[in-house]
PASEBA-1860 file (N, C-alpha, C; in nm, 3 decimals):
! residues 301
1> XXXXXXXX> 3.851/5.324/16.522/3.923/5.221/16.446/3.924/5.258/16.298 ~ 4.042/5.265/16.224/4.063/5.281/16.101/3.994/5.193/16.017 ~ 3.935/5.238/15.902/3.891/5.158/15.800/3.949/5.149/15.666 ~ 4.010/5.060/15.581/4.053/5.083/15.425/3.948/4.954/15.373 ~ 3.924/5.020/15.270/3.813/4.939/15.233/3.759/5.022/15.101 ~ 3.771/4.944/14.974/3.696/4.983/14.792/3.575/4.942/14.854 ~ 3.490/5.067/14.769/3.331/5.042/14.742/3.309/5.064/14.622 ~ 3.275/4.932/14.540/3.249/4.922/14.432/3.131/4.998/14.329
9> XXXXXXXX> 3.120/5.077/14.328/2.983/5.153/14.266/2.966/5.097/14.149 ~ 3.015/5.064/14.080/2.972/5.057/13.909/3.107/4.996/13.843 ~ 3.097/4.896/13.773/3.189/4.809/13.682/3.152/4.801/13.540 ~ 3.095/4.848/13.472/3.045/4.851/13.342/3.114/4.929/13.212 ~ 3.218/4.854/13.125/3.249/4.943/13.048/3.198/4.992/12.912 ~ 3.174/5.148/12.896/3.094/5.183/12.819/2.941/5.206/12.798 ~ 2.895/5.078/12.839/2.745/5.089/12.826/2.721/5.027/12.935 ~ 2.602/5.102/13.036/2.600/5.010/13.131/2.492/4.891/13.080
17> XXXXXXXX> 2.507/4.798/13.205/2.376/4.671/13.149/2.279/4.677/13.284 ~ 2.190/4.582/13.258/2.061/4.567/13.385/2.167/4.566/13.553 ~ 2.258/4.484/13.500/2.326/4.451/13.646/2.457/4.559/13.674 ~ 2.506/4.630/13.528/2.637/4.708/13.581/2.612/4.815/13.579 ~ 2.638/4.897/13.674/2.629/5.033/13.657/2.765/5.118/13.589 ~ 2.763/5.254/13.514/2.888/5.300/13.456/2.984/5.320/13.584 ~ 3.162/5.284/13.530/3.229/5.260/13.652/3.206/5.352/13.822 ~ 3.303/5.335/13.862/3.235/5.457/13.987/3.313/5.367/14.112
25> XXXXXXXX> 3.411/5.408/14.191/3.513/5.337/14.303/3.519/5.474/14.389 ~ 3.492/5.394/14.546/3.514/5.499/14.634/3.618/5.414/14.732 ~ 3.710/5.495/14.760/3.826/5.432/14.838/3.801/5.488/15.014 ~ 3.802/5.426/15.078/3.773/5.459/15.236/3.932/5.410/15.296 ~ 4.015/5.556/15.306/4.137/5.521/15.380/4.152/5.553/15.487 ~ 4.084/5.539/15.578/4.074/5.599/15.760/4.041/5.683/15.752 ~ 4.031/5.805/15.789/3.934/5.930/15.776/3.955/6.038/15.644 ~ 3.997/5.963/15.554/3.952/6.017/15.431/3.910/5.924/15.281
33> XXXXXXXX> 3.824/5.976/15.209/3.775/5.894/15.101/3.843/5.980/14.964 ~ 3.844/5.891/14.881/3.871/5.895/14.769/3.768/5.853/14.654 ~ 3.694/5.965/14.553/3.636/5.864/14.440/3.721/5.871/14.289 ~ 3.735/5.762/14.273/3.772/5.727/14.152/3.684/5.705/14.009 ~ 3.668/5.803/13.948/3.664/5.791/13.776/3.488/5.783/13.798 ~ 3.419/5.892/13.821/3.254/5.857/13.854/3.198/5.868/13.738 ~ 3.132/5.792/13.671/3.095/5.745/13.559/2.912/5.803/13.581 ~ 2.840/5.802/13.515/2.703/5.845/13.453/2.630/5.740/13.581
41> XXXXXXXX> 2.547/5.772/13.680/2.480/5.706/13.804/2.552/5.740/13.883 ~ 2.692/5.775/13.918/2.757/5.741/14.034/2.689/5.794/14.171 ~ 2.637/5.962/14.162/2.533/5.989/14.223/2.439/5.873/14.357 ~ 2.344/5.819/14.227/2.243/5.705/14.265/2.353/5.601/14.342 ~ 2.476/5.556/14.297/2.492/5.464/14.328/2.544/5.444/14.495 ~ 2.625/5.568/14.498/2.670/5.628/14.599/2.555/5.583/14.787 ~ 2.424/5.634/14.706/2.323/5.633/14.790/2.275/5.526/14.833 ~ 2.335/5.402/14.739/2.239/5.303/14.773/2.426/5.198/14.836
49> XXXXXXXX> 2.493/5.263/14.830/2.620/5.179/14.890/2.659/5.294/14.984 ~ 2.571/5.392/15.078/2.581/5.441/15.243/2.726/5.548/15.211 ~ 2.769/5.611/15.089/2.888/5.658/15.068/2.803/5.813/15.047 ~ 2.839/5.919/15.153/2.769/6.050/15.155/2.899/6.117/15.077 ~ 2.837/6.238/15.032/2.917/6.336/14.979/3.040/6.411/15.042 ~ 2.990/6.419/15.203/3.056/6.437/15.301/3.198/6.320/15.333 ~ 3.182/6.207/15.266/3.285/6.157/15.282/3.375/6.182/15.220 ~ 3.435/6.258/15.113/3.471/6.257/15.010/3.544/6.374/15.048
57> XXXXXXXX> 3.722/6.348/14.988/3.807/6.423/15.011/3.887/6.446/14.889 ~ 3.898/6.340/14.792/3.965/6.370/14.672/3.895/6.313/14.586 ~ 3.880/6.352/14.434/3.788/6.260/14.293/3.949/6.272/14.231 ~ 3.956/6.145/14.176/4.071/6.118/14.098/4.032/6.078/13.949 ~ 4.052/6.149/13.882/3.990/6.117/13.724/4.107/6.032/13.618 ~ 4.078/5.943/13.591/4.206/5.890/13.506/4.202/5.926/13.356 ~ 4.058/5.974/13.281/4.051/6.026/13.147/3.924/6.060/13.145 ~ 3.923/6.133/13.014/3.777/6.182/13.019/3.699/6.134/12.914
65> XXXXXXXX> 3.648/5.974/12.912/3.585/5.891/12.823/3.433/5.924/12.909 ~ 3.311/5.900/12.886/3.236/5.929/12.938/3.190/5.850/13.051 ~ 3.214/5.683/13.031/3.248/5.604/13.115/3.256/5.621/13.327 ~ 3.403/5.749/13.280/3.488/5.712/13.302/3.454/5.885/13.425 ~ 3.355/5.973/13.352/3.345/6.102/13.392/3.236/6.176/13.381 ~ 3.182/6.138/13.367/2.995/6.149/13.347/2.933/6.197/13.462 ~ 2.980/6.132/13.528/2.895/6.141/13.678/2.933/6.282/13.727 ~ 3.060/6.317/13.705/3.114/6.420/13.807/3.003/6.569/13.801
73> XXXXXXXX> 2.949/6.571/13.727/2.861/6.709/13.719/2.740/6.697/13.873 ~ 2.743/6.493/13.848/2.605/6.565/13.951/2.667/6.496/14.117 ~ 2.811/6.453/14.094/2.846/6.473/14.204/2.917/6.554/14.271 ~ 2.941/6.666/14.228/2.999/6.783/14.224/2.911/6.887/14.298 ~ 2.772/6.870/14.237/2.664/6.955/14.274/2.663/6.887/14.382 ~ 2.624/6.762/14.435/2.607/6.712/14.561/2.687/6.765/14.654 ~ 2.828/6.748/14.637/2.936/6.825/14.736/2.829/6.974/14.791 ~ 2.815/7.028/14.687/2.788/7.184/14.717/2.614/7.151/14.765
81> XXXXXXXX> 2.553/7.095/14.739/2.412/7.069/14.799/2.441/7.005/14.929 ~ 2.543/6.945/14.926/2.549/6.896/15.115/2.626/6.988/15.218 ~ 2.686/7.112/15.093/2.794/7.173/15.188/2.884/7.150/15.268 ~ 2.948/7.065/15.183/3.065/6.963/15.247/3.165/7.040/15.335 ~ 3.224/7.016/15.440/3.260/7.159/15.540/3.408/7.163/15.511 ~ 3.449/7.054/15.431/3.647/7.034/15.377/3.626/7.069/15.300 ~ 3.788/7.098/15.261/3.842/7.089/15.145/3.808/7.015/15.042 ~ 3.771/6.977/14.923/3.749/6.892/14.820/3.874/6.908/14.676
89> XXXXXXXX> 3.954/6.770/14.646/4.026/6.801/14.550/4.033/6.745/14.483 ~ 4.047/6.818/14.292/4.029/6.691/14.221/4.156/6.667/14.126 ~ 4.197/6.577/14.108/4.297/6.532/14.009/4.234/6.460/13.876 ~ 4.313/6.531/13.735/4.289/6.433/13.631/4.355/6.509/13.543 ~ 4.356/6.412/13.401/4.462/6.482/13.306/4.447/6.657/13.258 ~ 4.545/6.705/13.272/4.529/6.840/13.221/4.482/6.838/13.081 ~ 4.506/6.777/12.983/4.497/6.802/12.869/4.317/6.818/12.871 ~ 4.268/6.754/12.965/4.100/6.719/12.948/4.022/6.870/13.045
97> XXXXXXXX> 4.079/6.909/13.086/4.061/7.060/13.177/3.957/7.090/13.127 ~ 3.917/7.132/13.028/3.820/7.167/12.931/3.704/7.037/12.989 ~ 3.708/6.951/13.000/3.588/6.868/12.982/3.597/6.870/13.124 ~ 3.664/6.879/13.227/3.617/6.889/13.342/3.542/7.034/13.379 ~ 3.588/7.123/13.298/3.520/7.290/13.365/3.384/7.268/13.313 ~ 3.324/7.220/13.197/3.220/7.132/13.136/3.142/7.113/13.221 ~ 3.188/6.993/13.236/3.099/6.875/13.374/3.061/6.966/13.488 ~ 3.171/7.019/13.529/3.145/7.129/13.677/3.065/7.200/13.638
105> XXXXXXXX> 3.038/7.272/13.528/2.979/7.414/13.562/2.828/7.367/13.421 ~ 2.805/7.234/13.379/2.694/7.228/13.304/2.541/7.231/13.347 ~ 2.549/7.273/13.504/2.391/7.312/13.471/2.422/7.453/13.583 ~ 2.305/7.495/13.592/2.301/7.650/13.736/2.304/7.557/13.876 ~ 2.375/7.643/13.920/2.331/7.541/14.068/2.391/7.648/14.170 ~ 2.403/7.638/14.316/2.462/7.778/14.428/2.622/7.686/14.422 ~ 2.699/7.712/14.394/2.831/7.673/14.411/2.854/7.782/14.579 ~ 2.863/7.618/14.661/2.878/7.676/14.818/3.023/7.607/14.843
113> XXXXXXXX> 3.097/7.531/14.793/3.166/7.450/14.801/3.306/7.466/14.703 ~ 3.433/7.502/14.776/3.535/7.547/14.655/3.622/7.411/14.636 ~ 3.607/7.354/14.497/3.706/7.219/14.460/3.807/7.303/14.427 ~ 3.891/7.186/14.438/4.045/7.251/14.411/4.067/7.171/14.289 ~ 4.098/7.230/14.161/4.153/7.158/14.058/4.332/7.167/14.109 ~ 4.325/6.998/14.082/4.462/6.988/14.072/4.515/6.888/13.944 ~ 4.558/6.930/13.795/4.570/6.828/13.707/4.687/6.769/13.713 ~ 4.687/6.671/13.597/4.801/6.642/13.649/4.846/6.609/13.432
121> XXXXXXXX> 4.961/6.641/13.456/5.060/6.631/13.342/5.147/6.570/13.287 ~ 5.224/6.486/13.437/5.346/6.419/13.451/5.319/6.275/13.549 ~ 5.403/6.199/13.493/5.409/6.054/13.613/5.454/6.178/13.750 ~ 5.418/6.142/13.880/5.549/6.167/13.995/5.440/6.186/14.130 ~ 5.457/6.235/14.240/5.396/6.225/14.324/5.260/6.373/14.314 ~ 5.130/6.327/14.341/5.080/6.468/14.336/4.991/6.534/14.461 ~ 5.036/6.417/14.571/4.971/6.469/14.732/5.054/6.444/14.804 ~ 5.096/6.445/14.942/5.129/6.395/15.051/5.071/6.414/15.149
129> XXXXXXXX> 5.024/6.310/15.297/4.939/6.333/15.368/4.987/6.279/15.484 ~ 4.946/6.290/15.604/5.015/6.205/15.718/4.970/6.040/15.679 ~ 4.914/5.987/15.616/4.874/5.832/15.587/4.853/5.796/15.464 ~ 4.953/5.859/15.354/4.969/5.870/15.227/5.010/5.912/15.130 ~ 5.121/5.843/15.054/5.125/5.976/14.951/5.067/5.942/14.793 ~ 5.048/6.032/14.735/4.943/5.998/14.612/5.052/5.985/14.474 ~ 4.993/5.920/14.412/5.070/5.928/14.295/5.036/5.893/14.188 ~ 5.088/5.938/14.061/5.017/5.912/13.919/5.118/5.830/13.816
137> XXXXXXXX> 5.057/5.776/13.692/5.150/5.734/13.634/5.090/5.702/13.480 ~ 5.100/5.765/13.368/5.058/5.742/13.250/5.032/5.646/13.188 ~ 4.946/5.646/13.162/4.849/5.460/13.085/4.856/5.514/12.913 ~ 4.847/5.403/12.857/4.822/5.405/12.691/4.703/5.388/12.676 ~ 4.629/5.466/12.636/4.508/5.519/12.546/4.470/5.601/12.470 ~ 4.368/5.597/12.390/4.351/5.663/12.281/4.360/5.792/12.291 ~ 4.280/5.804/12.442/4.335/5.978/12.512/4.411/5.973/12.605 ~ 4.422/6.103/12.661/4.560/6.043/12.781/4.475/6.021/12.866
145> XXXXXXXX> 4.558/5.933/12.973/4.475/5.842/13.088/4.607/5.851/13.157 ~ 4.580/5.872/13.310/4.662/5.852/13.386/4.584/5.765/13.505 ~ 4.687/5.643/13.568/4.663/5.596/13.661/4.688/5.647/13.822 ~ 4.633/5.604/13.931/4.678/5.670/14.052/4.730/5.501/14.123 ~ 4.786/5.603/14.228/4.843/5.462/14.343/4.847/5.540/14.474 ~ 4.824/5.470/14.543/4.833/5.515/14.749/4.955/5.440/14.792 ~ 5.015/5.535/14.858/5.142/5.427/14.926/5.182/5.523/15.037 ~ 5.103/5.397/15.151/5.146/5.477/15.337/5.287/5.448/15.369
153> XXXXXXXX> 5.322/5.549/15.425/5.486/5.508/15.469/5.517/5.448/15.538 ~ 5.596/5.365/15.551/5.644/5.243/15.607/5.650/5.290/15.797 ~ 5.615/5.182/15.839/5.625/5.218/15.998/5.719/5.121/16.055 ~ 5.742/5.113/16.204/5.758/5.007/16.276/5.704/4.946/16.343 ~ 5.719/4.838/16.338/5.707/4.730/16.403/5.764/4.690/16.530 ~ 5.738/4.678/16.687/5.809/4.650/16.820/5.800/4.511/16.784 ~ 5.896/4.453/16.867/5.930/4.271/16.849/5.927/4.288/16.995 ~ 5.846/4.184/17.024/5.809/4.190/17.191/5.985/4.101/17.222
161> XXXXXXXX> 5.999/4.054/17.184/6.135/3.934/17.219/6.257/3.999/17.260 ~ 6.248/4.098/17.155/6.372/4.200/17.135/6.355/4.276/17.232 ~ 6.253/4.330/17.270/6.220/4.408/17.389/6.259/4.353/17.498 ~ 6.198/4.249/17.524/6.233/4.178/17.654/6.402/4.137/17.695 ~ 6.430/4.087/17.560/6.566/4.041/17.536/6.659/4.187/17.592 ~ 6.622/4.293/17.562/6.724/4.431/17.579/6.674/4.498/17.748 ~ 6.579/4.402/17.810/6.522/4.481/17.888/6.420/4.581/17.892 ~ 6.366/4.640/17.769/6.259/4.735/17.753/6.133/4.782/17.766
169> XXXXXXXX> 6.060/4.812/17.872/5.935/4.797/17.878/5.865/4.857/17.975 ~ 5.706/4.842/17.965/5.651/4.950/18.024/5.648/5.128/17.941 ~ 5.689/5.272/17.998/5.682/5.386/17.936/5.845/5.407/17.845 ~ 5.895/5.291/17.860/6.012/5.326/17.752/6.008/5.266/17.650 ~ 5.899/5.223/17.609/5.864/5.110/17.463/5.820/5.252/17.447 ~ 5.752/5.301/17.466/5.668/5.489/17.402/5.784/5.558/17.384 ~ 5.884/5.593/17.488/5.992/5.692/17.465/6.090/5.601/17.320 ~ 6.127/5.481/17.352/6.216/5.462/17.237/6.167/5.476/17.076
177> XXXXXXXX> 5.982/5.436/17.103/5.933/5.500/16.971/5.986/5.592/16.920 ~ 5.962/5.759/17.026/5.979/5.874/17.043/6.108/5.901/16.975 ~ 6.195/5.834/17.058/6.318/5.947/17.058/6.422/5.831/16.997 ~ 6.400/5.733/16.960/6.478/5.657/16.904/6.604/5.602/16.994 ~ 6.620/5.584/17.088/6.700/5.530/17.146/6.663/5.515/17.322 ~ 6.693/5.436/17.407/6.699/5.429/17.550/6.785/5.403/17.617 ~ 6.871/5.448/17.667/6.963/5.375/17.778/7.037/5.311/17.658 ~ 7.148/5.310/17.544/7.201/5.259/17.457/7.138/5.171/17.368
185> XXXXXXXX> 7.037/5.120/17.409/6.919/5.056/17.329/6.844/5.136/17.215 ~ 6.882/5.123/17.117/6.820/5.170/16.964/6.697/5.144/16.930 ~ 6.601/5.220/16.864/6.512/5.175/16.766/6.529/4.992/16.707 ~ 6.628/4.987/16.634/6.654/4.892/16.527/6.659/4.800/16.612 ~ 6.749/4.836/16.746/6.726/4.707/16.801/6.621/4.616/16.850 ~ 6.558/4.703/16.856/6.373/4.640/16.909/6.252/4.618/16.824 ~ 6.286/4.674/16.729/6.186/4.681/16.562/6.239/4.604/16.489 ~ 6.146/4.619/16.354/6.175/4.616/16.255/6.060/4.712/16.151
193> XXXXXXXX> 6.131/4.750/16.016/6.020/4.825/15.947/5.903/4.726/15.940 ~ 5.792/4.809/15.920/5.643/4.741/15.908/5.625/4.825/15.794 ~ 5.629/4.754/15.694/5.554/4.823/15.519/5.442/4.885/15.500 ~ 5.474/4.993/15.483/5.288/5.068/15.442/5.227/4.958/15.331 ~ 5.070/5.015/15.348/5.020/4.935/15.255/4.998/5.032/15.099 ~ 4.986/4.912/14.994/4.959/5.006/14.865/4.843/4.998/14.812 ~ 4.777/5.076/14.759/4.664/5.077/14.674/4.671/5.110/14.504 ~ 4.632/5.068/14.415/4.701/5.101/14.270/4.558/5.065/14.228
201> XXXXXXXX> 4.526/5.207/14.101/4.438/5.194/14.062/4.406/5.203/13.917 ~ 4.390/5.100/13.823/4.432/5.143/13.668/4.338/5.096/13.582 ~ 4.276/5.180/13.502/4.159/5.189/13.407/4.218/5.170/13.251 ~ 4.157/5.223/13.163/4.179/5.200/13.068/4.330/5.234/12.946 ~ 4.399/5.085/12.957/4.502/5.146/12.891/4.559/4.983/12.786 ~ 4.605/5.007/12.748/4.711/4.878/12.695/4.838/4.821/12.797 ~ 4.895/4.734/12.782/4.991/4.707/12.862/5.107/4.835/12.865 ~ 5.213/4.906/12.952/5.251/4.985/12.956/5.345/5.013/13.028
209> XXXXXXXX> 5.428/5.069/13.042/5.533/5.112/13.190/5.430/5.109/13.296 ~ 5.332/5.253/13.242/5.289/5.308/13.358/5.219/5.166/13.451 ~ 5.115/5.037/13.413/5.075/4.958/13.440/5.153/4.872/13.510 ~ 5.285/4.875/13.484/5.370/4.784/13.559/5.401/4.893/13.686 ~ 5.443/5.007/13.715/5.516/5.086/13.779/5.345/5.090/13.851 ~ 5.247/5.125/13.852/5.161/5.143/13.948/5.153/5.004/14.032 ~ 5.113/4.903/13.956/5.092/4.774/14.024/5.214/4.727/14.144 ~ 5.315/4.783/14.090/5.428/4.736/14.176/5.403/4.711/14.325
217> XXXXXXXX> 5.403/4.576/14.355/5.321/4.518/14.518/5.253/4.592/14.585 ~ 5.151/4.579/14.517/5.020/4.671/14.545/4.958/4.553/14.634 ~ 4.927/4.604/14.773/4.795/4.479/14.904/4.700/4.492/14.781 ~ 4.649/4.601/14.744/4.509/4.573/14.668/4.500/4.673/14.485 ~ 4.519/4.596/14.362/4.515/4.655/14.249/4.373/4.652/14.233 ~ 4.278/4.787/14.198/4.206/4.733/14.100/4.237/4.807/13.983 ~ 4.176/4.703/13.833/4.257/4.712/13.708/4.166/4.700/13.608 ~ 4.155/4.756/13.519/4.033/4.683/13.364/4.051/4.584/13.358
225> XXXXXXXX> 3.990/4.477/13.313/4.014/4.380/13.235/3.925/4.408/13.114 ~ 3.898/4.432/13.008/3.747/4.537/12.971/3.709/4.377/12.880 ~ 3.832/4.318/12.797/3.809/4.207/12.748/3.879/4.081/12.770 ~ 3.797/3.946/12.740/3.877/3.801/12.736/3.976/3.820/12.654 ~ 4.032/3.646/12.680/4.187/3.665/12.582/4.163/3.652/12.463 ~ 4.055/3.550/12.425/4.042/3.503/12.278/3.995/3.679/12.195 ~ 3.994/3.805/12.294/3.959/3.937/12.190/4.053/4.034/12.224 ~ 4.240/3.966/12.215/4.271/4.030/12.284/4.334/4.161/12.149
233> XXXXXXXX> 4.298/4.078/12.002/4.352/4.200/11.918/4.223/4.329/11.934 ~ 4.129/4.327/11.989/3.988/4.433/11.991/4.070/4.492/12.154 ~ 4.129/4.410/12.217/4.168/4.483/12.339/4.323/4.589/12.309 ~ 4.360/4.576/12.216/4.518/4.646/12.173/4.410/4.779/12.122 ~ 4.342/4.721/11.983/4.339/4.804/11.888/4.231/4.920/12.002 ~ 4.189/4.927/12.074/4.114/4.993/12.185/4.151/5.067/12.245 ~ 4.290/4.997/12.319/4.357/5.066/12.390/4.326/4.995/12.564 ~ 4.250/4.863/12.555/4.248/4.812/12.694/4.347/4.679/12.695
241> XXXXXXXX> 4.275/4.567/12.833/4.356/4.497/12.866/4.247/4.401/12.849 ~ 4.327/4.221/12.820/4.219/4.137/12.893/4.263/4.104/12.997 ~ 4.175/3.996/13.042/4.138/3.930/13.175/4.308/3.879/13.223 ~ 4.363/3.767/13.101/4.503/3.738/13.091/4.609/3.885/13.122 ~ 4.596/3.981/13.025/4.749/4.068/13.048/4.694/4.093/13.191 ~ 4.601/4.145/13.245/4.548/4.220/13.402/4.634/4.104/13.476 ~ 4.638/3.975/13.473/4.654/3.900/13.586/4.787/3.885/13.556 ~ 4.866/3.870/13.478/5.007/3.856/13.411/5.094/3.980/13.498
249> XXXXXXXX> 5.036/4.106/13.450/5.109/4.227/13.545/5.060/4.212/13.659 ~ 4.950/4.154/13.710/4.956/4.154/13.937/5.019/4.057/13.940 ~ 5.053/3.950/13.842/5.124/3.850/13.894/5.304/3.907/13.937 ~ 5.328/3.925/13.812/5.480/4.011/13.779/5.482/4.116/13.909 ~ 5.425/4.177/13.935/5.375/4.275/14.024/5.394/4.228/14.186 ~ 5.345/4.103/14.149/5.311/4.053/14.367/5.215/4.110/14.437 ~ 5.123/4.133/14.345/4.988/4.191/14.400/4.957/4.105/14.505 ~ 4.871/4.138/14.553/4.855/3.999/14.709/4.663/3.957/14.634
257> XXXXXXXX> 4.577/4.105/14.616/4.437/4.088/14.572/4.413/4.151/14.461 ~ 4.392/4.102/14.388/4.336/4.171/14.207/4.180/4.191/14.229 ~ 4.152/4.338/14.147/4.037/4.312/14.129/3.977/4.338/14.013 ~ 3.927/4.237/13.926/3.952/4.311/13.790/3.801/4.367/13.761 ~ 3.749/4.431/13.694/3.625/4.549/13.647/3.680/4.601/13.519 ~ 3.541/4.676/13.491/3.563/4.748/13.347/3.497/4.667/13.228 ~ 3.388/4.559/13.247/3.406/4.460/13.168/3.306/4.511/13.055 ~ 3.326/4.453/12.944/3.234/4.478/12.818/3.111/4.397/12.860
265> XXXXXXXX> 3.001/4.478/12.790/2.898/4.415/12.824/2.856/4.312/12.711 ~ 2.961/4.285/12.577/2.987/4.125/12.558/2.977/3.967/12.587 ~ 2.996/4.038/12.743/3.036/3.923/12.791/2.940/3.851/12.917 ~ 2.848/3.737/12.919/2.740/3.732/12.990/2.805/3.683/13.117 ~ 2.920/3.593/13.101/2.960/3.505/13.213/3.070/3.553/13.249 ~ 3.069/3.632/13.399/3.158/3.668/13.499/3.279/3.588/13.510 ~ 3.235/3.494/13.518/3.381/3.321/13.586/3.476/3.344/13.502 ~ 3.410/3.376/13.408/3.530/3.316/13.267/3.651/3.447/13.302
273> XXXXXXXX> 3.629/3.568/13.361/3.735/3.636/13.358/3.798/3.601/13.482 ~ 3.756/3.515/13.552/3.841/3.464/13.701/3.905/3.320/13.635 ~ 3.823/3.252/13.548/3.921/3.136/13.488/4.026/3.187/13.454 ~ 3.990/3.302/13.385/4.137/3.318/13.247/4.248/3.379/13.313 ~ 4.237/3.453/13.456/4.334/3.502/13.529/4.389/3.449/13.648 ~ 4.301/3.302/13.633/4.415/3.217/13.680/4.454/3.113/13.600 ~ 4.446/3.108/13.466/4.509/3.015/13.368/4.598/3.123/13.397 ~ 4.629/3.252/13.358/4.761/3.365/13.356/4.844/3.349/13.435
281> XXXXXXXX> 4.838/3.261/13.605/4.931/3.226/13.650/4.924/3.353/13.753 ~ 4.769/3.417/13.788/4.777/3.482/13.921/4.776/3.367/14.036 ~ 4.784/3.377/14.161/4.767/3.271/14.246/4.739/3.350/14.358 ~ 4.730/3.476/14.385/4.640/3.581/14.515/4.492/3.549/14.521 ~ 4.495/3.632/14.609/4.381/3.690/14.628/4.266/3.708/14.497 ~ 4.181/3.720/14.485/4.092/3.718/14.303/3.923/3.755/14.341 ~ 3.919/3.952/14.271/3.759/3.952/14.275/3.731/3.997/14.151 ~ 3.619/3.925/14.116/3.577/3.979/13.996/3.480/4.076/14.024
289> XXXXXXXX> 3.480/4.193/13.991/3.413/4.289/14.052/3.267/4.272/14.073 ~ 3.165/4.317/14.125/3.031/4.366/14.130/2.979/4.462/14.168 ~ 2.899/4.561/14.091/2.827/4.688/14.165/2.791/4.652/14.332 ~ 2.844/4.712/14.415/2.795/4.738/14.522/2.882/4.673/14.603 ~ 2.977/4.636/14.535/3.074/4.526/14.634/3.160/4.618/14.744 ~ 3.166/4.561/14.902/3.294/4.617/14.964/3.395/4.483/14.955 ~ 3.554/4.542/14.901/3.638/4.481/14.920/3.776/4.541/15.032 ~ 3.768/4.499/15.132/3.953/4.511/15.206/3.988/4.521/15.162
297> XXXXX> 4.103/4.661/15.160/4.245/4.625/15.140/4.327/4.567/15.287 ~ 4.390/4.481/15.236/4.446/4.363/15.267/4.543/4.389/15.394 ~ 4.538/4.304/15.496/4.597/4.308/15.643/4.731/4.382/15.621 ~ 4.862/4.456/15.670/4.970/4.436/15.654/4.994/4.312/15.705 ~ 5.147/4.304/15.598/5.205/4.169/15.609/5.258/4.134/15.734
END
């Protein structure tokens, strides 16, 4: 049985606190994982939320704040200390190449394990997979930051009614899958598309194209919120978002579940960024993140 499902490693922006660890997201999309942006612990954190090295098929880096990329040196070594038996690939801004060959190669270690750098330069697609295709899209920040998004391709759907209604059934519901037609009976006539699901993932930026164009009806965004509204000129002049713009674009968006993270450690009380993003006029789904959290992505519709 397929699993999609965020594992929250670390929500802390900048500095971690007693309770946040530096960021750190591992994406579980049926038999492949994804980590997102492994921040300083991710390692530790990994271990104590059952996520092996071995799971791990792509690291997606959105910038190289330390936050944001810290971690990757000693999860990198892990890959090669577990002798991970795949492929391993990593995406993140080219311009930062330099701070990733850094991270990779800053202490001695047996490099048993070949990553594939793959950067990235441009918004547009930068994987395709049988249950995915990957994609990037430029955020506003002080450095470049690019966001990612997952989007499975749309399937079908059988309508038992339609079936019955045309006569269809038994080993020709399999063949009309197949071959698209039976006995004058079509595909279309017995389906309908069934929507892949989306995943959109966006860290540190200001409001932006790229922020609107990733979110676009995303089952599951997660997004910074790094500050409240009442700091939202410290959130421009930064280069982040608050609690308000985050829920404003999943709203605009049709996100179904927000999850917002990234938070300053400013801020003692969690609620207040779930108040303020539904004063914004979200009305989904709503997590305010926590180290160690598993969240679904969300049923198809």
């Amino acid at each position: 049985m397929s699993v999609r499902e965020l594992v929250v490693l670390g929500t802390a922006s900048q500095v971690p606190t007693r309770h946040r660890n530096h960021n750190g997201y591992f994406l579980r999309w049926d038999a492949e994982g994804i980590l997102f942006d492994p921040g300083e612990g991710t390692q530790r954190q990994m271990v104590r939320a059952g996520v092996a090295a071995h799971d791990l098929n792509r690291i997606c880096v959105t910038h190289f704040h330390g936050d944001h990329s810290l971690g990757l040196a000693g999860v990198i070594q892990r890959i090669n200390l577990d002798q991970v038996p795949h492929p391993v690939t990593a995406h993140f801004p080219r311009s930062g190449s330099h701070f990733f060959e850094r991270l990779r190669h800053s202490t001695a270690y047996r490099e048993t394990v070949g990553i594939t750098e793959a950067p990235v330069d441009a918004d547009g697609v930068l994987a395709t997979t049988s249950s995915y295709r990957l994609e990037s899209a430029k955020l506003s920040h002080p450095v470049e930051s690019y966001g990612y998004r997952l989007v499975e391709p749309d399937g079908r759907r059988m309508l038992p009614e339609r079936l019955a209604a045309h006569g269809v059934s038994g080993p020709d519901v399999g063949r009309i899958q197949r071959e698209g037609s039976v006995g004058g009976v079509s595909l279309d006539d017995v389906s309908e598309v069934r929507r892949g699901q989306r995943f959109a993932f966006v860290m540190d930026t200001r409001l932006c194209d790229g922020v609107h164009a990733l979110a676009e009806g995303a089952d599951l965004l997660v997004i910074e919120s790094t500050f409240l509204d009442e700091d939202e000129r410290l959130a421009v002049d930064h280069g982040h978002l608050t609690a308000g713009q985050a829920a404003r674009a999943a709203r605009d968006a049709g996100v179904r579940h927000l999850v917002l993270t990234h938070f300053s450690q400013r801020y003692a009380d969690p609620e207040e960024f779930e108040r303020q993003a539904r004063a914004a006029g979200f009305e989904g789904e709503l997590t305010v993140a926590h180290d160690l959290q598993r969240v679904p992505v969300p049923k198809r519709r």
